[in-house]
C-alpha positions in Angstrom: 23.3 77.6 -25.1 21.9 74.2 -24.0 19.0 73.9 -21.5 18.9 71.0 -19.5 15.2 70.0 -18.4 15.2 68.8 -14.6 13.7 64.8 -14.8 12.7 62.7 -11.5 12.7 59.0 -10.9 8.7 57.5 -10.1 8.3 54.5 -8.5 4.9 53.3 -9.1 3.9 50.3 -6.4 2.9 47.8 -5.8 3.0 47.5 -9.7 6.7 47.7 -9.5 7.1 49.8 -12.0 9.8 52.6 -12.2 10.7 55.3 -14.9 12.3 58.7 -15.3 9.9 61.7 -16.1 10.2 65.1 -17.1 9.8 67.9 -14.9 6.2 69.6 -15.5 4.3 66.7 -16.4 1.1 65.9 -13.9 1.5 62.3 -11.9 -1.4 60.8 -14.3 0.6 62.1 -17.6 3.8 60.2 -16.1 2.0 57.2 -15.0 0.2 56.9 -18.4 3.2 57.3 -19.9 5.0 54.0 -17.4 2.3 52.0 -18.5 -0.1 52.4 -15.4 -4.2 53.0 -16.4 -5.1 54.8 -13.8 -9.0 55.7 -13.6 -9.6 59.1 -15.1 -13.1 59.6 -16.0 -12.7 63.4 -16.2 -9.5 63.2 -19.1 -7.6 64.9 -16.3 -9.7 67.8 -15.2 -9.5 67.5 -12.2 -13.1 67.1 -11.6 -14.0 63.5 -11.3 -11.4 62.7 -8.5 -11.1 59.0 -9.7 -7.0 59.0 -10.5 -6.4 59.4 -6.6 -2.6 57.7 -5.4 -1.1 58.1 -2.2 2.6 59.6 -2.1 4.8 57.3 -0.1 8.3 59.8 -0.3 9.6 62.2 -2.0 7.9 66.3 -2.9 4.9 67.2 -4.8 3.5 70.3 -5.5 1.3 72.2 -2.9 -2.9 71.0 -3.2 -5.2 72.2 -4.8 -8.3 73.4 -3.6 -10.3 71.0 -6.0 -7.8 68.1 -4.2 -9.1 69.2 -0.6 -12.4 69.6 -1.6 -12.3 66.2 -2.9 -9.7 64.1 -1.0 -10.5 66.1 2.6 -7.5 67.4 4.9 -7.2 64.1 6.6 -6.7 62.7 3.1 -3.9 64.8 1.9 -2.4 64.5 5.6 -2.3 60.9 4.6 -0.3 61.5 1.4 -3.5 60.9 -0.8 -3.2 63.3 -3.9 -5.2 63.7 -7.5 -2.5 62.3 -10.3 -3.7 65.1 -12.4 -3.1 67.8 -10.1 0.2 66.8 -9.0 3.6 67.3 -10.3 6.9 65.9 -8.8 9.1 68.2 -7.3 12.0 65.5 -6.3 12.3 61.2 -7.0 9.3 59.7 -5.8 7.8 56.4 -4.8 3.2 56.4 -5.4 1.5 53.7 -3.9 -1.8 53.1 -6.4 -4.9 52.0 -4.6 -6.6 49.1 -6.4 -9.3 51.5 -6.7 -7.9 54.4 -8.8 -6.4 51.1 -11.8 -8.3 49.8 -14.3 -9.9 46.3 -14.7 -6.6 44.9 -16.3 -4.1 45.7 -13.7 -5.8 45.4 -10.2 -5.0 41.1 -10.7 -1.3 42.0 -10.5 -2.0 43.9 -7.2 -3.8 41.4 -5.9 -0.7 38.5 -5.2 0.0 40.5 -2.1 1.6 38.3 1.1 -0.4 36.4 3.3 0.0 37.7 7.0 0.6 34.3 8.4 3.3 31.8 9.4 4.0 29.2 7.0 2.3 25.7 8.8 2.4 23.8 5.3 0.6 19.9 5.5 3.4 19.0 3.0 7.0 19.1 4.6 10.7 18.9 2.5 13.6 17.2 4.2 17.2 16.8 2.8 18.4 12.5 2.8 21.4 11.8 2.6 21.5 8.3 2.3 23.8 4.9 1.8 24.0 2.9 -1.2 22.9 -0.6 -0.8 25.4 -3.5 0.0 26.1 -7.2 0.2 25.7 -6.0 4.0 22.5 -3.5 3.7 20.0 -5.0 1.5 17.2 -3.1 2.6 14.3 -2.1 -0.2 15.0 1.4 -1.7 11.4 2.2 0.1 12.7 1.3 3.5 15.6 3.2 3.0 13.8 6.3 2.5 11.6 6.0 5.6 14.4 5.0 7.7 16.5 8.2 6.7 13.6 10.3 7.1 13.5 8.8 11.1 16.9 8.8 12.0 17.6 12.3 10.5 14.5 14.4 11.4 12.8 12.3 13.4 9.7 11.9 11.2 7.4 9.1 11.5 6.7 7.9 8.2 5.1 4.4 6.7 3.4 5.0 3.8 4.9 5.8 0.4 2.8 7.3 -3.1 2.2 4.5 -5.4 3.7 6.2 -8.2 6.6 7.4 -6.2 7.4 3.9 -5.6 7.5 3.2 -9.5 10.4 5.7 -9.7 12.0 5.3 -6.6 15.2 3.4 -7.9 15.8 5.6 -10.5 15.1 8.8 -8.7 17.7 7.7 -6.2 20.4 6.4 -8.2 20.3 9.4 -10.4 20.6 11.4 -7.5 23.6 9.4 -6.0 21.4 8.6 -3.0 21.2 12.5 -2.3 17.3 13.1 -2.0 14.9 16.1 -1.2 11.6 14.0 0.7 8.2 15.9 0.9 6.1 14.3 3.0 2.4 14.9 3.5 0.6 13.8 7.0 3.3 11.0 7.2 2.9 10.0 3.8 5.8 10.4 1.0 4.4 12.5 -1.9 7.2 12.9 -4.2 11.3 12.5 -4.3 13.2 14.4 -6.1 16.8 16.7 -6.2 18.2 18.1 -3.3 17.1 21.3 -2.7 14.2 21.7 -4.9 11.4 24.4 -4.7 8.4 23.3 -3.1 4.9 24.9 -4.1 1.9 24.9 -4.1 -0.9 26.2 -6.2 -4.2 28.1 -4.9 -7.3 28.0 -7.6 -10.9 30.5 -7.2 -13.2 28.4 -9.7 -15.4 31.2 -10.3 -18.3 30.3 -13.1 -16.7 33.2 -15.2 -13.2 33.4 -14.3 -10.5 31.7 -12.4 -8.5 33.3 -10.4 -4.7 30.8 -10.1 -1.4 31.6 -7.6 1.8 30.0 -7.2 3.2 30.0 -3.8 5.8 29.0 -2.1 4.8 26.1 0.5 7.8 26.9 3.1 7.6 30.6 3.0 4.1 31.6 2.1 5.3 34.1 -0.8 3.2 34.6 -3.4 5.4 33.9 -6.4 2.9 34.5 -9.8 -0.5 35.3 -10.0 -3.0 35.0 -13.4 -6.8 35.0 -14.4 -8.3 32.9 -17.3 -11.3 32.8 -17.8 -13.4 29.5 -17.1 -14.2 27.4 -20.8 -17.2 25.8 -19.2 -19.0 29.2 -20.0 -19.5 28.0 -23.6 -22.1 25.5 -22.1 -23.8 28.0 -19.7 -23.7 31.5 -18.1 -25.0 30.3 -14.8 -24.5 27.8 -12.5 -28.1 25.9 -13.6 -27.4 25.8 -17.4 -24.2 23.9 -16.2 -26.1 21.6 -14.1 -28.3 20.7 -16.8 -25.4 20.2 -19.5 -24.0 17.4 -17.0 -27.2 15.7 -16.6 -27.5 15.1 -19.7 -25.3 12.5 -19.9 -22.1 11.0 -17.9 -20.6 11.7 -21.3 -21.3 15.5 -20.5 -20.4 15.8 -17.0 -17.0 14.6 -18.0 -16.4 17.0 -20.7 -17.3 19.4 -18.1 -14.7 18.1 -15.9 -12.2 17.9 -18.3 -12.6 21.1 -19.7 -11.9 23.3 -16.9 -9.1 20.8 -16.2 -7.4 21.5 -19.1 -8.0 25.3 -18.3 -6.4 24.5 -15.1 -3.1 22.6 -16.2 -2.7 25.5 -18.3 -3.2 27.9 -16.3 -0.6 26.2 -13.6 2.1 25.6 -16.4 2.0 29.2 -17.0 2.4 30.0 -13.1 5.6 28.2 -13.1 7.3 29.6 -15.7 7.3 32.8 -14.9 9.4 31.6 -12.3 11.4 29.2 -14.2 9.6 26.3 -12.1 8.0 23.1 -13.5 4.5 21.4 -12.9 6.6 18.4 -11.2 7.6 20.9 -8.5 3.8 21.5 -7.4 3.2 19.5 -4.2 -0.3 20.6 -2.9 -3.1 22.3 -4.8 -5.8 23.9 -2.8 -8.7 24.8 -5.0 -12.3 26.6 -4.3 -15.6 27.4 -5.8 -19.1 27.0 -5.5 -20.7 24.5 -5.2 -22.0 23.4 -8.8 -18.2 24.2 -9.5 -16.8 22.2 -7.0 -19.0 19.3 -7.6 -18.5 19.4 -11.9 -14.8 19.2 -10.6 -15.2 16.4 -8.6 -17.4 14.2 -10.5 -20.0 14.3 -7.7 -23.7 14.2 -8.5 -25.5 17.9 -9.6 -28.7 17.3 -10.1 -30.1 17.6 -6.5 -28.6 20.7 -6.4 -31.3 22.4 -9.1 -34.2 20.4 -7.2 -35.9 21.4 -4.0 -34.3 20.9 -1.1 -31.3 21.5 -3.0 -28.8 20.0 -0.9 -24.9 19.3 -1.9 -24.2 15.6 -2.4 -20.6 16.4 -0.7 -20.5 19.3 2.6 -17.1 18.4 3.7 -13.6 18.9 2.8 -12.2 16.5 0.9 -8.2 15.3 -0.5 -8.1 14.0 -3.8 -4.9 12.6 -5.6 -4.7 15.1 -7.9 -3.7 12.6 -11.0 -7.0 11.3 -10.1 -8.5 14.7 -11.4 -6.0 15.2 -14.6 -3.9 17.5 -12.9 -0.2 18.1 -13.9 1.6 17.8 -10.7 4.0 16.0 -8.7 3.6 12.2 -8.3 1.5 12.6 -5.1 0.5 15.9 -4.9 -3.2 16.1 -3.2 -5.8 18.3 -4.4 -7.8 19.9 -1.5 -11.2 21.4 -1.6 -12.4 23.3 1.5 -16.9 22.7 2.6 -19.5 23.9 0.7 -22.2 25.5 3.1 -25.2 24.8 1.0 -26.5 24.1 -2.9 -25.7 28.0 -3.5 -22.8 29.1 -1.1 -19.8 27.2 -1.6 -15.8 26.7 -0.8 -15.4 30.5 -2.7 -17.3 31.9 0.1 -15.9 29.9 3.1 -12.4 31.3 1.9 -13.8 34.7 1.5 -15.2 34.6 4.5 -11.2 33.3 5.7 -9.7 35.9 3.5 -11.1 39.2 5.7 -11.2 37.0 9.0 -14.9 37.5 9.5 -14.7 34.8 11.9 -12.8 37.4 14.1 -15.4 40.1 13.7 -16.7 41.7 17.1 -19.4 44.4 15.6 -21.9 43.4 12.6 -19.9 42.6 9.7 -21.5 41.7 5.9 -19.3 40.1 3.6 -20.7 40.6 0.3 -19.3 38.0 -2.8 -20.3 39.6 -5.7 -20.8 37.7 -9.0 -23.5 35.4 -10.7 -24.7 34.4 -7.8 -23.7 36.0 -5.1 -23.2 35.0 -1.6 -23.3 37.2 1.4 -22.9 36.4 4.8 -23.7 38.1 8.1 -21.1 37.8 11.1 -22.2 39.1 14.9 -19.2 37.9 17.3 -18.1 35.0 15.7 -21.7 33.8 14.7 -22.5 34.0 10.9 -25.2 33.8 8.8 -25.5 33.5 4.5 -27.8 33.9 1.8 -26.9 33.2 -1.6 -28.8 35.6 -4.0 -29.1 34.7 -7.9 -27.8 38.1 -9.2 -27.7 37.0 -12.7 -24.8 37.4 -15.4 -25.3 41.5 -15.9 -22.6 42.1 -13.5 -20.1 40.7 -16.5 -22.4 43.1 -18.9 -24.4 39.9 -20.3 -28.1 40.6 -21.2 -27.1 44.4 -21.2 -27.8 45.9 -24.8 -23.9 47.2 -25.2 -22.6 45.2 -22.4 -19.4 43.8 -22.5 -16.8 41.9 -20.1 -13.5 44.1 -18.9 -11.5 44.3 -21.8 -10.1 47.0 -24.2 -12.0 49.3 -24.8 -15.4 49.0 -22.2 -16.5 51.9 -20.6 -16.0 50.9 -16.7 -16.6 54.4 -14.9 -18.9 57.1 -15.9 -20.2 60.6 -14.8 -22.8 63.6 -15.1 -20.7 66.4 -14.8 -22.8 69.7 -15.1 -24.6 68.2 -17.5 -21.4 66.7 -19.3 -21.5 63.2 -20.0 -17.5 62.0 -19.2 -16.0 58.3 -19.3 -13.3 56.0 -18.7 -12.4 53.3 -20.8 -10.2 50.6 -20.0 -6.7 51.2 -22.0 -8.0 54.5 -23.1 -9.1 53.5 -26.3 -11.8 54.5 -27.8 -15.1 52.8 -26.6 -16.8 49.5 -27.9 -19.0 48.9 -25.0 -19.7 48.9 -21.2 -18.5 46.4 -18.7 -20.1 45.7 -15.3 -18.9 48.7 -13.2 -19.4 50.8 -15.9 -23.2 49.9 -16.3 -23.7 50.9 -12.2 -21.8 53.9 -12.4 -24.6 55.1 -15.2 -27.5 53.8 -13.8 -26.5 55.5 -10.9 -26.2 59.0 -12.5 -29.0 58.6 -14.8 -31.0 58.7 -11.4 -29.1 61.1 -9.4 -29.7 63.4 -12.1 -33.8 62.6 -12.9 -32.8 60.7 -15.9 -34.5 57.7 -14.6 -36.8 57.6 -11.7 -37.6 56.0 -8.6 -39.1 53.3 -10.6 -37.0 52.5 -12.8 -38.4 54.4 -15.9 -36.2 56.5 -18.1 -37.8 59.8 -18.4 -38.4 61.3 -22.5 -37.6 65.2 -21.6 -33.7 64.8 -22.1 -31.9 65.3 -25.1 -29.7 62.0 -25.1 -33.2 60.0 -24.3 -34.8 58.6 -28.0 -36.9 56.1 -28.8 -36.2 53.8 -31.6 -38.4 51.4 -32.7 -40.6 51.2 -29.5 -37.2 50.8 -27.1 -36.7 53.9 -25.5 -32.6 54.4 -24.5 -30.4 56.7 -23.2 -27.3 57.8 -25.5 -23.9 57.3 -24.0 -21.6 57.9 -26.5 -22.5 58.8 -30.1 -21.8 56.9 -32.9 -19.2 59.6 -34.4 -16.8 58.6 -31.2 -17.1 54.9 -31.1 -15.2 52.4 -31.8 -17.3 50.5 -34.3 -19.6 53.6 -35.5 -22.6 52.8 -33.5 -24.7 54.5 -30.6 -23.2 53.1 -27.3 -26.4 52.9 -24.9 -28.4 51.8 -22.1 -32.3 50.8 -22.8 -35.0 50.8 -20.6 -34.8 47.0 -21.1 -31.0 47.4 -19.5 -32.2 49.1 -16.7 -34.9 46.7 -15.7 -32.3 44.2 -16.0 -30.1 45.9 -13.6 -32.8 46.6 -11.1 -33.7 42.7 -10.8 -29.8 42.3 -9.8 -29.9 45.1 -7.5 -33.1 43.9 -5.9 -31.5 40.5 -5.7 -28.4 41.7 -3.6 -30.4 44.3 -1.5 -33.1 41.9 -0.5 -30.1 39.1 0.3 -28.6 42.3 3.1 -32.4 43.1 4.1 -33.5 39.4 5.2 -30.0 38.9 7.2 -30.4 41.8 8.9 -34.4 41.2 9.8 -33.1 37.5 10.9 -31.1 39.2 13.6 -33.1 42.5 14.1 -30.9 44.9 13.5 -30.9 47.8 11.5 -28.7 49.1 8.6 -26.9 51.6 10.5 -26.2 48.7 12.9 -23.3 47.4 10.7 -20.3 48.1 11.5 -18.5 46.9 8.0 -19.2 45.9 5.1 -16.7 43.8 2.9 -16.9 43.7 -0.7 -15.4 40.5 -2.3 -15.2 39.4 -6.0 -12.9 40.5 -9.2 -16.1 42.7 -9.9 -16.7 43.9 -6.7 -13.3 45.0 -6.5 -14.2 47.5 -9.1 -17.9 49.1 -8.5 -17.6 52.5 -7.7 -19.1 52.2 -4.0 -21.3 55.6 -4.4 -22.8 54.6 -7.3 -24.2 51.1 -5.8 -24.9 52.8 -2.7 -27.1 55.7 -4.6 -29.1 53.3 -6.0 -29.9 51.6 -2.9 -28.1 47.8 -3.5 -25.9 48.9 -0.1 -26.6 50.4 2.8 -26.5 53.9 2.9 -23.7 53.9 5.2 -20.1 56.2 5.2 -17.4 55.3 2.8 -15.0 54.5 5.7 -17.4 51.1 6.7 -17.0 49.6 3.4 -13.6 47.7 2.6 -13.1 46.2 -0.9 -11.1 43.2 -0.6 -10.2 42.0 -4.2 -10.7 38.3 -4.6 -10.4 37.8 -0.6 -11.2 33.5 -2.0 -8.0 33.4 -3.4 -6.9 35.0 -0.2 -8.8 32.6 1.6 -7.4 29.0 -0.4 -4.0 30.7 -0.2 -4.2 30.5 3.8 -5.8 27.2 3.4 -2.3 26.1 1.0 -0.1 27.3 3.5 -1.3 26.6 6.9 -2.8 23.3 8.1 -4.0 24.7 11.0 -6.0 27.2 9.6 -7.3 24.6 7.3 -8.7 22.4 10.6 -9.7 25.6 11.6 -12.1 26.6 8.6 -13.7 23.2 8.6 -14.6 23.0 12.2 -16.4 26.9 12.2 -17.7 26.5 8.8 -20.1 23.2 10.2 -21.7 26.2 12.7 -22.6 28.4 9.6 -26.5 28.8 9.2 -27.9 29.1 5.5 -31.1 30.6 4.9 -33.3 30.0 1.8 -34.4 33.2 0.7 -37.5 32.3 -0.4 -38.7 30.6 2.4 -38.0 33.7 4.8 -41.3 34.8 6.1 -42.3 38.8 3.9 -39.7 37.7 1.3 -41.8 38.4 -1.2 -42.5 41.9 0.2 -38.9 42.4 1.0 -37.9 41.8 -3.1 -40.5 44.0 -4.2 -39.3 46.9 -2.0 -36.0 46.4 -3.2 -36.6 46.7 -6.6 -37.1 50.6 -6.7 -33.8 52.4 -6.9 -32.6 54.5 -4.0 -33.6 54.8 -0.3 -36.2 56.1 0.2 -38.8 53.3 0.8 -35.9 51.0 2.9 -36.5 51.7 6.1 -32.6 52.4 6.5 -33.4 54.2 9.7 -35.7 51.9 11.5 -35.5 48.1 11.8 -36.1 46.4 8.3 -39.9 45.9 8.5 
């Protein structure tokens, strides 16, 4: 006698992934299974409560107590489950918060639609135009203009240079059938009727870049990919970089064209994943800070490493992109958006556009994480930044077994009853710790006395040695390891990490002092940057680098800069919009705040208790 074994359909979004499963096996065994790393520092015990998804339709299997214990009644009422403690009962469709994937897949979730109406600078209209006669002997130029009048009523007298050089044949070829896109009365680019017309949104970040392909006339996203930036081979920071340029004009342009290059590849790969071509890019909007944007301009760096370090260029600027190297149509513009000082750049004016902080009525910070990180302040429609150098250990450099997120890193961890557990990106056995990884542990080394207030690891624990005068903590023995070697975190490490913490904490402390308020005064906090899109709030928050605030007042945005230059791409308006609040920005220089010094040293103890997160920051 056969036995048939009951199977479901699982929808897994926004991932857009879809697969039949077995009856019996737990959401996380199906998911793993469809390809989805979902966070599970626990193996799927149920105990860590990291592999949380929300069920959009279909039945599941009654909670579990651990599930309300973890996820609350108001979270289950909102469909939010634990993958391992659920089993599908029917089809279903699972919405995956960005939270509960790993490193690898949150880019893919992070192409999602701009809520906005399409107001592109660069327009596409249909010609259909006459041939020339004995009778019409009008230049091919004029042609074009006139057509573009008569039949849409646009007021155009200026044509690309380069377009000119292929006028004739693009028309001819065409048989006088033409698709025009025309930029603030200019013509750009001609080319076949009915051709896609897109546009391409760049994050410069000193690490990574961050590149999306839209479409200009309906603001979809199309494609969306990371690469990481080349220019990190002459410098982990912003500074090396700086130096590297000065050394010669030579240098600065190697620079430049490097992450050019990057760039061109990065956009040819955007296009054909939708069967598109470079030619077909009509506008590029591209942001970074400001050492970025100015190595990509060919502006002048050095006054940017010297006191009063001042950009040589504040405002937006339109640059033919041919004149940069780029791969685009023949006209195609580059935009950049302002910089608002030396140390807070374009990246964080289109954060700051990406979660409409503008628009914010209570105390908002919006906090870029990154090598230097910016953070801004916003109190109805009045903001305030800092930039805070945060150093490079948030991509686990200078961290004895740190490592960026890739196969393999350790990027959650957890004391559980006295059980050390971990997540590794892929699931594969571990070769290191990337930079949420590294929080999460300092964070539980404290909570559970490992390390102290101060920062010291204490001896009396049996994963605590010291070898050869460096005293380290033991996070995964040798015998599990990828490469046969102790996986740990010194005391070195943890000095390390308190330096960035302090960095970031004293950054929130002086804006909030500027405007005497207190912690509890804040109303939200954003969290912007690939890798603050994947710290584990509670462990940043137990070590005191946030606010001790609730859960619900924090919003992790993803790269809300990509957000940002995608609005930018899309809508002129917005784009006048951003340049005319981002000249009533006020930067302050951290270290000339009055108690700064006192205000850094404070921070650099982990945890609360000294803050003053009760009281006005004093």
């Amino acid at each position: 006698m056969t036995h048939h074994t009951k199977s479901f359909h699982i929808a897994f979004q926004p991932l857009g992934l879809r697969a039949r499963f077995p009856e019996g096996q737990s959401i996380l065994e199906c998911a793993r299974n469809a390809g989805v790393d979902l966070v599970s520092v626990c193996g799927g015990n149920g105990t860590c409560g990291k592999c949380k998804v929300q069920i959009v339709s279909g039945d599941v299997s009654e909670p579990t107590q651990r599930e309300t214990d973890v996820l609350t009644e108001s979270g289950i009422n909102k469909g939010y489950r634990m993958a391992c403690q659920t089993f599908a009962k029917s089809d279903l469709v699972i919405n995956i918060p960005a939270e509960s994937l790993s490193a690898l897949q949150r880019l893919q979730v992070e192409g999602l639609e701009i809520p906005l109406s399409p107001d592109p600078l660069v327009q596409s209209y249909h010609l259909e135009l006459s041939a020339p006669s004995l009778s019409d002997l009008r230049g091919d130029d004029i042609r074009v203009m006139d057509g573009l009048g008569k039949q849409h009523g646009i007021p155009c007298h200026t044509m690309d240079e380069a377009v000119l050089r292929s006028i004739s044949s693009t028309l001819r070829t065409n048989d006088w059938r033409v698709s025009a896109f025309v930029r603030e009365q200019e013509v750009i680019s001609l080319g076949a009727v009915d051709g896609p017309s897109l546009g391409v949104a760049i994050d410069l970040g000193t690490t990574k870049v961050a590149g999306y392909l839209v479409d200009l006339q309906t603001g979809k996203t199309l494609a969306a990919k990371g690469v990481m930036n080349p220019q990190i081979a002459y410098g982990e920071d912003v500074i090396a970089r700086i130096v590297h340029a000065r050394k010669s004009p030579e240098d600065a342009s190697m620079l430049q064209a490097k992450v050019v290059e990057s760039l061109n590849r990065l956009s040819h790969d955007l296009c054909r994943e939708v069967t598109c071509k470079q030619e077909n890019i009509q506008e590029m909007v591209i942001v970074g800070n400001t050492a970025m944007h100015h190595l990509l301009l060919n502006l002048p760096v050095g006054q940017l490493a010297k006191a009063p370090y001042v950009p040589a260029v504040s405002g937006a600027m339109d640059v033919k992109a041919r004149d940069l190297g780029f791969l685009t149509s023949k006209g195609a513009y580059v935009h950049v958006l302002p910089n608002i000082a030396a140390f807070v750049g374009a990246d964080h004016v289109a954060m700051l556009e990406g979660c409409h902080a503008w628009d914010a009525k209570g105390p908002l910070l919006a906090i870029d994480i990154g090598t230097n990180t910016e953070i801004s302040l916003a109190v109805d429609g009045h903001i305030t930044s800092v930039s805070c150098a945060s150093g490079p250990a948030f991509e686990g450099a200078h961290i004895s077994h740190g490592m960026r997120a890739s196969s393999g890193a350790i990027d959650h961890f957890q004391i559980i009853d006295g059980s050390v557990t971990y997540h590794t990106i892929q699931g594969t056995k571990p070769t290191g710790i990337c930079g949420s990884g590294i929080f999460d542990i300092l964070a539980q080394l404290f909570l559970n006395n490992i390390v102290d207030q101060s920062g010291r690891i204490i001896q009396d624990h049996p994963r605590v040695q010291d070898k050869q005068n460096i005293r380290e903590f033991i996070i995964v023995d040798k015998h599990e390891t990828a490469n046969g070697s102790n996986i740990s975190i010194t005391q070195g490490d943890v000095r390390e990490l308190q330096l960035a913490k302090a960095a970031i904490q004293t950054g929130i402390n002086v804006l909030l002092k500027d405007r005497g308020l207190a912690h509890e005064d804040v109303s939200e906090v954003v969290v912007a940057g690939a890798f603050g899109n994947y710290l584990d709030l509670s462990s940043v928050i137990a070590i005191g680098m946030f606010p001790n605030l609730t859960l619900s007042r924090f919003r992790q945005v993803g790269n809300a800069a990509g957000m940002g230059a995608k609005i930018a791409l899309i809508s002129g308006e917005r784009r006048q919009t951003i340049q005319k609040l981002t000249r009533k920005i006020r930067y302050i220089e951290l270290a000339d705040f009055p108690g700064f010094n006192d205000i850094y040293m404070k921070a650099i103890s982990l945890g609360h208790n000294q803050m003053g997160y009760s009281d006005k920051i004093q």
